[in-house]
N, C-alpha and C positions, 0 to 999 in steps of 0.2 A: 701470133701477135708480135712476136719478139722481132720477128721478120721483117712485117713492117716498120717498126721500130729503125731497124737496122738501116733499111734502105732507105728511108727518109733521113738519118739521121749522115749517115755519108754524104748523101747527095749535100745535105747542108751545109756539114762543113768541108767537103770538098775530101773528104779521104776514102780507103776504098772497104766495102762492105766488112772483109777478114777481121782489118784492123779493129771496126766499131761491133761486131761480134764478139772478139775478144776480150775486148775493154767488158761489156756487157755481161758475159758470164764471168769472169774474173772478180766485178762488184758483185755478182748474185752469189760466188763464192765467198766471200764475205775479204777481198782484197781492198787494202785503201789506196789510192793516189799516190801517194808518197812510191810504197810497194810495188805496184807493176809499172810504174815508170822508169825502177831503179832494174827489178828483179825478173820483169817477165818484157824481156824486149825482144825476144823472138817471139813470143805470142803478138805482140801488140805492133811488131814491124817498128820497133823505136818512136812509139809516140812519148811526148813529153808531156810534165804535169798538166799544162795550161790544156792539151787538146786533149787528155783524159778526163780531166773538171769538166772541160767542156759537152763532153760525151755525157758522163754522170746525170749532167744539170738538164741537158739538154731529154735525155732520158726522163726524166722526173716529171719534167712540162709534159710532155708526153702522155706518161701513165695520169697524171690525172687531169689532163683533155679527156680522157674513155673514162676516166673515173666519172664523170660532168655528164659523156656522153650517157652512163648506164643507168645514173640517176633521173637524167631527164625522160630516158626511153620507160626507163619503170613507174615516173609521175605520168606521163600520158595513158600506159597501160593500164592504169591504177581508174584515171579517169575517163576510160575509154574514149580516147581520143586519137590513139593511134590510127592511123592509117597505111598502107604500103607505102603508098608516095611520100607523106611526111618521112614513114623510119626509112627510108631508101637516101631523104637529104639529109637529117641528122645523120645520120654511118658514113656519109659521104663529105662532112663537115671539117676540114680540116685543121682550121684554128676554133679556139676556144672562143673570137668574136663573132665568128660567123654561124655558130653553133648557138647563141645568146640569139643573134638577132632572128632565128628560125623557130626557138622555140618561144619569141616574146610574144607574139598573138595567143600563147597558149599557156602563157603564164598567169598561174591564179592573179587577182586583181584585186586590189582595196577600192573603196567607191570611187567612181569616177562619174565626171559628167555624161561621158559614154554608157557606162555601163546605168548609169541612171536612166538614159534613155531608151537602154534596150528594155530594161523594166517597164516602161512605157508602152511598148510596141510596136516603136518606132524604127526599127532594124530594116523592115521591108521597104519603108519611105528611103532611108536612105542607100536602101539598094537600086530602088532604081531610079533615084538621082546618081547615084555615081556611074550606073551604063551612059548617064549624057544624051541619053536621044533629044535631036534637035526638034522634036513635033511635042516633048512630054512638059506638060504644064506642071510644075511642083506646087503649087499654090494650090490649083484644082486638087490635087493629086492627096496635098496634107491636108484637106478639108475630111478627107476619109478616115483621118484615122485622130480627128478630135475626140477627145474621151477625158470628162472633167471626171472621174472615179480613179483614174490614172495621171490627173495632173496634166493632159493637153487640155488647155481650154478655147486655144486658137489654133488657125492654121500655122500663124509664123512661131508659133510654141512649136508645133509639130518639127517645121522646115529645122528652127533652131537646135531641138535636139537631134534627128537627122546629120546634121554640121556637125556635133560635136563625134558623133557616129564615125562619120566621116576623116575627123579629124584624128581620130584613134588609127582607124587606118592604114592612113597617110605612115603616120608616125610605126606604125610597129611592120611596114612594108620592106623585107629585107633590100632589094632595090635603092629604094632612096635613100634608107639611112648608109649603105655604103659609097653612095655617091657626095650625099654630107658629109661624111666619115673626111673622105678625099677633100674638098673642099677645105675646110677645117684645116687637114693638114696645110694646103697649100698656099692657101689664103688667109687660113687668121689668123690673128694679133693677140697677143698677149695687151691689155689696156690698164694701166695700173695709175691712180689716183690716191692722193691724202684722204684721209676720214678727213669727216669734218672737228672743224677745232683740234684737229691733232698736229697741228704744223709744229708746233716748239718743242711738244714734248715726244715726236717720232723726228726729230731731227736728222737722224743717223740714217734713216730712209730716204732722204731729200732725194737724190737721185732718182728715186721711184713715186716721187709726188704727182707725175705728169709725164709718162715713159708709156711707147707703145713699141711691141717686136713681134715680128715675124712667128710663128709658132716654131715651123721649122729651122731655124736657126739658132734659135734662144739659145744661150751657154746655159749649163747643170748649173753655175751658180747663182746667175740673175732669175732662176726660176724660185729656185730652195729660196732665194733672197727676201725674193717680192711675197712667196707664200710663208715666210717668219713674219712677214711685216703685216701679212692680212690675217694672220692668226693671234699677234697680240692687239691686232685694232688697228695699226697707225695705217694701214690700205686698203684700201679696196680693187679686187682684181675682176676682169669680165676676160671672157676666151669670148672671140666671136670672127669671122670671115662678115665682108659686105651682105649686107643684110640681101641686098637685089641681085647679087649672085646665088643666093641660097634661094630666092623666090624662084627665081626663073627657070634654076633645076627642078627643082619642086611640079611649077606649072605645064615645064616640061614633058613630066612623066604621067601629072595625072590628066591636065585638063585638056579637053579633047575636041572643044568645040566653041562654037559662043553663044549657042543658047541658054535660056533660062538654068538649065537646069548645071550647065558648063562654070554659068556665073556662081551656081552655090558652091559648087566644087571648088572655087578659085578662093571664096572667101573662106573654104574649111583650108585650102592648103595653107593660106595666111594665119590665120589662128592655129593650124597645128607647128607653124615652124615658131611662131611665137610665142606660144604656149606653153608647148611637148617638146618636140622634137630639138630646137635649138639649146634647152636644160639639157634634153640627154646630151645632146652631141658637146656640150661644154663640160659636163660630168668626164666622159669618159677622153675627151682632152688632154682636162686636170688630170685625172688619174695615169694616162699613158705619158705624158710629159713629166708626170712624177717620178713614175720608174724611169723614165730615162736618165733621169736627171740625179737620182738616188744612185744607180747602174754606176754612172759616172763619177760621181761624188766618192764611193766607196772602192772604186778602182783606182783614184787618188791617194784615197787614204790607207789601201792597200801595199801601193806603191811606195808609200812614202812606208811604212808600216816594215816593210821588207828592208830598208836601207838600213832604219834604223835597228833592226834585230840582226843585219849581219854587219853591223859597223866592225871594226877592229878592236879588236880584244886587248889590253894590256896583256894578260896570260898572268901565269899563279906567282905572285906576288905578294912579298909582305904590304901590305896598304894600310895607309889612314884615312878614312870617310871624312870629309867633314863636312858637318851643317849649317854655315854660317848662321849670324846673325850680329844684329849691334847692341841691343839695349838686354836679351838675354844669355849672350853670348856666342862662340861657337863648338857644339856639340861634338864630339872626335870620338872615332870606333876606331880602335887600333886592330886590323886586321891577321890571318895568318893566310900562306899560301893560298890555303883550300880556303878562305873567303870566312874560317871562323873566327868569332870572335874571341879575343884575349883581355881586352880593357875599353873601359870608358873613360872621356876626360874631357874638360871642359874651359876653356881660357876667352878670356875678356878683353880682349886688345882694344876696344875703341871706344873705352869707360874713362879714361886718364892716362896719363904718362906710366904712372906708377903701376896700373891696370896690365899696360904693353907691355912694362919691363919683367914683371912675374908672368903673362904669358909667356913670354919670349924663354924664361925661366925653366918654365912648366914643358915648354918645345924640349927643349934642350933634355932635359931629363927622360923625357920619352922615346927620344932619338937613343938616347946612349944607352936606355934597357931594351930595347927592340931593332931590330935588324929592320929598319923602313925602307924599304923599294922605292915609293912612289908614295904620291899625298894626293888626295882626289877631293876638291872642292867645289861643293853645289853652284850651279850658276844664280839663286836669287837673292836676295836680299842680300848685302853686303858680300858678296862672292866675291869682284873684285877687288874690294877692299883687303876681304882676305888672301884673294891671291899674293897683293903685294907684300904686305904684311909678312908673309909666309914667305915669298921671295928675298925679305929682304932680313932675314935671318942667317948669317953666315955659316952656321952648322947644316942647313940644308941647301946651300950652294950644289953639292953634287946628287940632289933626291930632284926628281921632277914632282914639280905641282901644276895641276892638270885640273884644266877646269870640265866641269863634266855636268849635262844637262840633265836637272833634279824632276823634270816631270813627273810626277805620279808617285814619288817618293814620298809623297804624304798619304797617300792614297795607301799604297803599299804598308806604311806603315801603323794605321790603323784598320789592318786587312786583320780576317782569319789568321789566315798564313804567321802572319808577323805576330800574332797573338799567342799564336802556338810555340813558335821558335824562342819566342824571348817573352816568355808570361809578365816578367817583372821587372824589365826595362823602359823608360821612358820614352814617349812616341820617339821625341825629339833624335836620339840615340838609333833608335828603330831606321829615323832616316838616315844618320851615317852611314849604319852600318851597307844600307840600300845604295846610296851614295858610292862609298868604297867597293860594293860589288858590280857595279855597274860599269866600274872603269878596266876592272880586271874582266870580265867576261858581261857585257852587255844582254845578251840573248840569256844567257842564265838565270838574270836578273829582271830583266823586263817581261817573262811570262808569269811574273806572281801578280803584274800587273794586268788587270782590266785595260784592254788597248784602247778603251775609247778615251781611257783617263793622260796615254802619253801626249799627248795634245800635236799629232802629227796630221789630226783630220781636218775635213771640210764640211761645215754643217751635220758636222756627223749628230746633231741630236735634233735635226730636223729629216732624216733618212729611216728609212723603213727598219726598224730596230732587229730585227731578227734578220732581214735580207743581210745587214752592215756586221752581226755577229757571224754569220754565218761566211761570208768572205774576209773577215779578221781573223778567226778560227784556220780556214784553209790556208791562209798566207803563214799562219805563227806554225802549223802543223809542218807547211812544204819548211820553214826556214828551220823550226830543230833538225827533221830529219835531213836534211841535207848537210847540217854541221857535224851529227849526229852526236851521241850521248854518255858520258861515261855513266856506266849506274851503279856504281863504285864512289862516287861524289853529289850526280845529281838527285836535286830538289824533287816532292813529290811532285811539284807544278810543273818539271820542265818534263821528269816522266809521264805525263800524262799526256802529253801533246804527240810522244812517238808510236808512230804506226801501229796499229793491234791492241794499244793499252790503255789508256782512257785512267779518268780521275781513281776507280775502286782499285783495279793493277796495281796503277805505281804506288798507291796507297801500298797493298802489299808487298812489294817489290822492299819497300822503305823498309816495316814493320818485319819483313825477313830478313833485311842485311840488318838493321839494329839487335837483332837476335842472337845471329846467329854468326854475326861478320861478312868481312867483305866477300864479295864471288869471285872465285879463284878461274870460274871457265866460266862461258857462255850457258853451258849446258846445266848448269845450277840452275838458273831459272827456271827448268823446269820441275823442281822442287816447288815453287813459291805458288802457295792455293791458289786454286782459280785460274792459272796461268796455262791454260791450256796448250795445244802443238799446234792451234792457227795462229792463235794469237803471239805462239813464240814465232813462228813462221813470217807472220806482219814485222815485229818488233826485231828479232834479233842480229838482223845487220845492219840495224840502226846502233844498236848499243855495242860500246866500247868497254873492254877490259884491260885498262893499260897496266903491263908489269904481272900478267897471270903467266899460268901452267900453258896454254895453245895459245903465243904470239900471232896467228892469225884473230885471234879476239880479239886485240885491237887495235884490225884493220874494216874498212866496208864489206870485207869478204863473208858471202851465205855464208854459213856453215852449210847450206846442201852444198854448197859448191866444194870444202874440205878436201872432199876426197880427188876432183880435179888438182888440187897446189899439189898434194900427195905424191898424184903420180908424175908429176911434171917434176920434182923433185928425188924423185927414184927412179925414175928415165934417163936422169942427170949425173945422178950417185951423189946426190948430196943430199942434205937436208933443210925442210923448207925455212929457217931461221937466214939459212946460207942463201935461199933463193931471195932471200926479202934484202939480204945487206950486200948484193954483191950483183951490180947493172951488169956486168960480162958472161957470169952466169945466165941472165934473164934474159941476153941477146941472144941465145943458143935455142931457145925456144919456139918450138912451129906450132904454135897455139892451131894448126889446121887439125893437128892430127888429134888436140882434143875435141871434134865438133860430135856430135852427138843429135839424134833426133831431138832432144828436149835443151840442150846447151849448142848456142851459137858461138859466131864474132862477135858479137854485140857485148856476149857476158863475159866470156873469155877477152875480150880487149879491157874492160873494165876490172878484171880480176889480174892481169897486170900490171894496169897502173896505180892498182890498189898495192902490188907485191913492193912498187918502185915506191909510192909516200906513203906507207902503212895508216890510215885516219887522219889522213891529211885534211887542217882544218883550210874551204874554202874562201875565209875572209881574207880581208886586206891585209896587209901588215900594222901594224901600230903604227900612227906619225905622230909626235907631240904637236900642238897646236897652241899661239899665243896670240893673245890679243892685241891689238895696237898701245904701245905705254901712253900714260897721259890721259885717255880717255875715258872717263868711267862713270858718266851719268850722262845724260841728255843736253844737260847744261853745254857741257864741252864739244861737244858737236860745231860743226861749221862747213856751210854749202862749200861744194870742192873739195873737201879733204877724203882723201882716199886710205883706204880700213881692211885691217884682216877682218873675216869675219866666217861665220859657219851657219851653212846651210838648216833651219830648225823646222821648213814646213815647206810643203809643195800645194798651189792651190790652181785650179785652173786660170786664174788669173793673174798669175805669178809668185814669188818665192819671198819666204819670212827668215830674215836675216838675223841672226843675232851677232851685234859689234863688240858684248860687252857692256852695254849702259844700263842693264833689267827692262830693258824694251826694244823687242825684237823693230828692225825697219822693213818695210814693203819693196822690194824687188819688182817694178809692176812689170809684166809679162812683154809690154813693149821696151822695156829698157832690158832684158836679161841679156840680151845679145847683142853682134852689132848689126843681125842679120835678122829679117824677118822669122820668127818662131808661132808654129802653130798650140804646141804642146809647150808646156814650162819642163817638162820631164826630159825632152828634146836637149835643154842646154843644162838644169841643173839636177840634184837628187839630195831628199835629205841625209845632213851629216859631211857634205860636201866643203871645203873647205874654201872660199872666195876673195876677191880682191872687190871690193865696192865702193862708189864713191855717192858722198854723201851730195842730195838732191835741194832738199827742203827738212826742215824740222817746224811740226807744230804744238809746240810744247803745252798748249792748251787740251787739245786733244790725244795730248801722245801718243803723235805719229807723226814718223821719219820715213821720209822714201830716200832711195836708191837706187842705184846705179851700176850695172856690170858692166856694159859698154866698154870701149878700150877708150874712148874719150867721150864723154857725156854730151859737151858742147858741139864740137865737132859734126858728130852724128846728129843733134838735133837739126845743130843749121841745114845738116843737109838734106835730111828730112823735109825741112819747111821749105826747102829750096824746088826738092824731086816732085811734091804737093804741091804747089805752083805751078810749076810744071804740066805736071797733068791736067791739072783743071783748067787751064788755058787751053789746053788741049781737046778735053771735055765741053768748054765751051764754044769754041770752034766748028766741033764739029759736031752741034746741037744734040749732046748725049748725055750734059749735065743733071739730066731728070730721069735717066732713064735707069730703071729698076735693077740693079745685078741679081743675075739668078746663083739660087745658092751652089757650093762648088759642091754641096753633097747632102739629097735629102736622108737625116736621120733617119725618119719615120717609112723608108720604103718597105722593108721589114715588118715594120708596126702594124703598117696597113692590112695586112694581111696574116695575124698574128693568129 
C-alpha cells in the first residue's frame, strides 16, 4: 500500500520516489517536521519543511481515500451488492469524488419520489422508456401497469412516476454529473443578491447587493465574504452555469431520439437538472470553493503569522511594559533581564496638570531604583499619548520607548497561563507585563497566545476551525524550532511547541527544573519522567543550554552528532571550545573525511556553521521604530500627507497599516506598489516597516486608505491615461466584449480530486 502511496505521491509533487519514502517512514517512526528537515537530510536528499508537510498531508488524503474505499466496499458486501465489475471501479477510483459518484446509485436512500415509484412497480415502465425505441408507445405501455392498490390510478400517473425513475438516474449517472462537475467549474457564477428589507441594516455588504463572478476566478475573500453575508441574513447566494448549457449536455448524453418515448426522457432530464442534479452540483461547488478559499485564507494568515513570530527581538533587557490608558491610567510591570517581574506601578498623566507632574514624579523614582533598558508601550488606547508623554520626560532622554502592538494581550491575560504565573495580580498588570515581554522576545510571548486572537488573520472565523488550527500549529511549531529554545528560561507554552514534546513534557521539563534547578547538560533531560530517547531524539537540538558544562549545548549541534566535533577537534589537537572561537582553526577542516554511510555534506556543512555562530538566533536585528510627530488620532490626518507607519495585517486584498491614530488605514492591493502585484506578500509582510501616503479618511466609518506608491497622483493619472489607451484600442479593434479567459484555472486539481 505504502508503495502506491509513494509513487503517486512524487509523481504529484514532482520529487523522486527515495525522497517521499523517506519522509514516509521517518513520520511512521514517529519523526516531526521540524526534525528531519533539520536532522535527516541525507535520508530525505534535503527536502524542506514546506515539501515535507506537504508529503505528510498529502499522505493523510490518501490513507483515508482507502479508509472511504473499505468502508464502502464493506457496506455493499454487507448488502450484497457487490459485484466484480463494481469492486474492480471502486479499487480503481482514484479520487475521493469519483469514488462518491460510483457508489451514489448504491447509497442507502431516504423516501424519494423515485424510490416511491419503484414501490409502485413502476421500475420496468421506466426501463423501457429509457432504451427510446422509436416504435414503443409509453402511454400504451403504462396502461399495463395501472394498479389503484399501489396508487397508479392512470396511465400518466404511471408515465409520471417512471420520470421521476428516470430522473434519479440521470442524476446518480457517474458521466454526467462529471461533465456538470466541469461545467460548474468553468461556466458558473457566483450570484449574490440583498435579502429582502435588509438594505440599511447589511450595509457593510453593499458591494455584494447585486455581484455576479465567475466561479473559477473568485478571490478566497469575496467568497468567505459573500458567504458571512448569507450566513447572518443580509444575502442570498445561487452557484449555477447557463441553465441551457447544463440542458444540452444532459440531453446530450441521455436523449437518443424523437420519439415518444425520447420526448419523456427529455422531460426527466429537465426535472432532474432542476430538481437533483443542479442542488448537488451547487452543494458541492459551495463546499469545494470553500476549501479553496479557507486553503487560501489560512495560508495568509499563516504567512502573516510567521513574520510576526520572527519579528526582532529586543533581547534580555531590563523593561518596563506599559498599558496605557486615560481615564484608568497607565498600568507599568517593571521588568528584569529574564522577562521577571520585579514591580507594579501605575501613573495618571492625563487626569490634570497636577496628575502629570507626580507621574512624571513617580517616572523618575522608578528610573533611579531600576536599571531600565527600554520602556515598551501598548499601541491602544492612549499609546500615543503615552509615547509622548514618556518622550518628553528628560530623565528618559537616553531609554528608548517603543511602541509595541498589544494584540491578544488581553487575551493572554485572562488566559490559564497568566492565572497561574501571577494568581494575584490584576489583569490590567497581567497585560504589561505581556506587553514588556513582547518587546524583548516576541515569539516567547506570543505562543501563550491563541494565534487566532493576534489579529494577523483573514476571516479567520469564517474558515474551517480545525483545518486554520492545524496550519497555525505547524507555522508556530516550524518558527520556535528554527529560533530554537533555551529550557533553562523557557515558558511551559513555548516548550511545548518543540519537536518531540508537546503540552505534558514541557509541563515536566518545567516542574523538573523548579525542583531540582537549572540543566547543566543536554543530557539531564533524560532524567525528566516520561521524557523518553525519541522524544529526546525529536527535541534536543532544538533546545539550548547557554553557559553549561558541553558548550556544544548551546549550539543547533545533535548531540548524535558530538562525537563528529570530537574528532575533528583531536585531528586538530585542540579542543572543541577552541574549534567554536577560532574561524582559522575551522578553515583547516576537510569535513570530507568525516562522511560516513549515515552522516553526509549536508549535516557536516550545517555542524560548521553551527561551530562558526554557536545558536545563532535567525531573526532580524532590532530597529527602533517612530511614528510620524504631530499625528495621533484620525482627526489630524490630511489627503497627501506622507507617514511612517508599520505593517499590522496581510490580506489578499491588500495591507493594514498602522500610522499611529488607534486605527489601522487599508493599503488596497492596487496601490501597494507602483507596479502591477498579484500577491500583497509580493511587495509587503507583516511588522514591515513603511513610507505611506494618506488617500482618503472616512471618519464616519473609520476608515483611511493609503498609499505606497512612490507618488499616489502621478501613478494614478497614468493609470487612467494607459486605460484609455487600451480601451480605444479594445474598441477599435471590436474586442471590447470579448470575455478574457482566466490566466489560471484554480479548480484544475479540484476536478479531479
Amino acid at each position: 500500500m505504502i508503495d502506491k502511496y509513494v509513487l503517486k505521491i512524487a509523481d504529484e509533487l514532482t520529487l523522486r520516489t527515495n525522497q517521499v519514502q523517506a519522509v514516509i517512514n521517518l513520520l511512521e517512526e514517529g519523526g516531526t517536521v521540524p526534525f528531519i528537515a533539520r536532522y535527516r537530510k541525507e535520508a530525505t536528499d534535503s527536502l524542506d519543511e514546506v515539501e515535507i508537510t506537504a508529503i505528510r498531508d498529502r499522505l493523510a488524503q490518501l490513507e483515508e481515500l482507502d479508509k472511504r474505499r473499505e468502508s464502502i466496499l464493506k457496506s455493499l458486501t454487507e448488502r450484497e451488492l457487490l459485484t466484480d465489475e463494481l469492486k474492480g471501479k471502486i479499487e480503481a477510483a482514484k479520487t475521493l469524488t469519483s469514488l462518491e459518484d460510483i457508489y451514489l446509485p448504491f447509497r442507502p436512500k431516504r423516501r424519494t419520489r423515485g424510490t416511491i415509484a419503484r414501490g409502485k412497480g413502476l421500475e420496468p415502465l421506466a426501463k423501457l422508456i429509457f432504451d427510446q425505441d422509436k416504435n414503443f408507445n409509453p402511454l400504451q405501455a403504462a396502461e399495463k401497469f395501472i394498479d389503484e392498490k399501489k396508487g397508479v390510478d392512470t396511465a400518466e400517473q404511471g408515465l409520471a412516476g417512471a420520470r421521476d425513475i428516470i430522473a434519479e438516474w440521470i442524476n446518480e449517472d457517474q458521466d454526467a454529473r462529471e461533465k456538470m462537475r466541469l461545467l460548474y467549474v468553468n461556466k458558473g457564477t457566483f450570484q449574490s443578491k440583498v435579502a429582502k428589507d435588509k438594505e440599511a441594516e447589511g450595509l457593510k455588504y453593499q458591494n455584494y447587493f447585486d455581484k455576479e463572478e465567475a466561479v473559477n476566478t473568485a478571490p478566497s475573500h469575496r467568497i468567505l465574504a459573500i458567504r458571512r453575508g448569507e450566513k447572518e441574513g443580509f444575502l442570498s447566494l445561487k452557484v449555477s452555469p447557463p441553465e441551457e448549457d447544463a440542458l444540452e449536455i444532459l440531453e446530450g448524453i441521455f436523449v437518443k431520439g424523437e420519439g415518444s418515448a425520447s420526448q419523456l426522457v427529455k422531460e426527466a432530464v429537465h426535472d432532474c437538472y432542476k430538481r437533483l442534479l443542479s442542488y448537488s452540483m451547487e452543494t458541492e461547488i459551495r463546499l469545494e470553493t470553500k476549501k479553496r478559499a479557507d486553503s487560501q485564507a489560512i495560508k495568509v494568515f499563516s504567512d502573516n503569522l510567521r513574520e510576526l513570530l520572527l519579528a526582532a527581538p529586543l533581547g534580555q533587557k531590563n523593561t518596563i511594559g506599559v498599558d496605557p490608558g486615560f481615564r484608568t491610567g497607565c498600568k507599568m510591570a517593571i521588568l528584569d533581564q529574564q522577562g521577571k517581574l520585579l514591580q507594579t506601578e501605575t501613573i495618571y498623566p492625563f487626569k490634570s496638570a497636577k496628575s502629570k507632574e507626580e507621574s512624571a514624579q513617580k517616572m523618575k523614582g522608578v528610573l533611579k531604583n531600576f536599571p531600565v533598558e527600554a520602556i515598551a508601550v501598548g499601541n491602544g488606547t492612549a499609546g500615543r499619548e503615552t509615547l509622548s508623554f514618556l518622550n518628553g520626560l528628560e530623565i528618559i532622554s537616553d531609554i528608548p520607548v517603543i511602541m509595541v502592538n498589544e494584540s491578544g494581550a488581553s487575551i493572554y491575560s485572562a488566559s490559564e497561563a497568566a492565572r497561574a504565573e501571577f494568581p494575584d495580580l490584576d489583569l490590567t498588570f497581567r497585560g504589561a507585563v505581556s506587553i514588556g515581554r513582547r518587546l524583548m522576545d516576541p515569539l516567547a510571548e506570543l505562543v501563550k497566545i491563541d494565534p487566532k486572537s493576534i489579529g494577523v488573520g483573514q476571516y479567520q472565523h469564517d474558515v474551517n476551525q480545525q483545518a486554520l488550527k492545524d496550519g497555525l500549529d505547524d507555522m508556530v511549531i516550524s518558527c520556535v524550532n528554527a529560533v530554537g529554545v533555551d529550557v533553562n528560561t523557557a515558558s511551559e507554552q513555548l516548550l511545548s511547541y518543540v519537536s518531540g514534546l508537546g503540552s505534558q513534557l514541557a509541563k515536566n521539563i518545567v516542574t523538573f527544573r523548579n525542583e531540582n534547578g537549572a540543566f547543566s547538560l543536554r543530557d539531564g533531560l533524560k532524567d525528566v519522567p516520561r521524557l523518553g530517547p525519541k522524544a529526546f531524539e525529536q527535541a534536543a537540538g532544538f533546545l539550548r543550554i547557554r553557559g553549561g558544562t558541553n558548550c556544544l549545548d548551546a549550539s543547533a549541534v545533535h548531540p548524535e552528532s558530538y562525537r563528529i566535533v570530537e574528532n575533528m577537534s583531536s585531528d586538530l589537537g585542540c579542543n572543541v571550545s577552541d574549534l567554536m572561537n577560532d574561524g582559522l582553526i575551522r578553515q583547516r577542516i576537510d569535513i570530507k573525511k568525516y562522511v560516513t554511510d549515515s552522516v553526509g555534506i549536508p549535516t557536516l556543512t550545517d555542524i560548521l556553521a553551527e561551530l562558526a555562530k554557536p545558536g545563532r538566533d535567525p531573526r532580524k536585528q532590532f530597529e527602533i521604530f517612530e511614528f510620524t510627530e504631530g499625528v495621533n488620532k484620525p482627526e489630524d490626518l490630511q489627503p497627501g500627507m506622507r507617514l511612517s507607519g508599520v505593517v499590522t495585517n496581510v490580506t489578499a486584498f491588500g495591507a493594514f497599516v498602522d500610522i499611529g491614530v488607534h486605527q489601522d488605514g487599508l493599503v488596497h492591493i492596487s496601490q501597494l506598489a507602483d507596479r502591477f502585484i498579484k500577491d500583497p506578500n509580493d511587495a509587503v509582510k507583516v511588522h514591515q516597516k513603511v513610507s505611506v501616503t494618506v488617500m482618503a479618511i472616512d471618519l464616519d466609518r473609520n476608515r483611511i486608505s493609503l498609499s505606497m506608491k512612490s507618488d499616489p497622483e502621478k501613478v494614478e493619472r497614468a493609470e487612467k491615461k494607459s486605460s484609455g489607451q487600451n480601451n480605444k484600442k479594445k474598441k477599435n479593434s471590436g474586442q471590447q466584449n470579448r470575455r478574457p479567459e482566466p490566466f489560471n484555472n484554480p479548480f484544475a486539481k479540484l476536478l479531479d480530486r
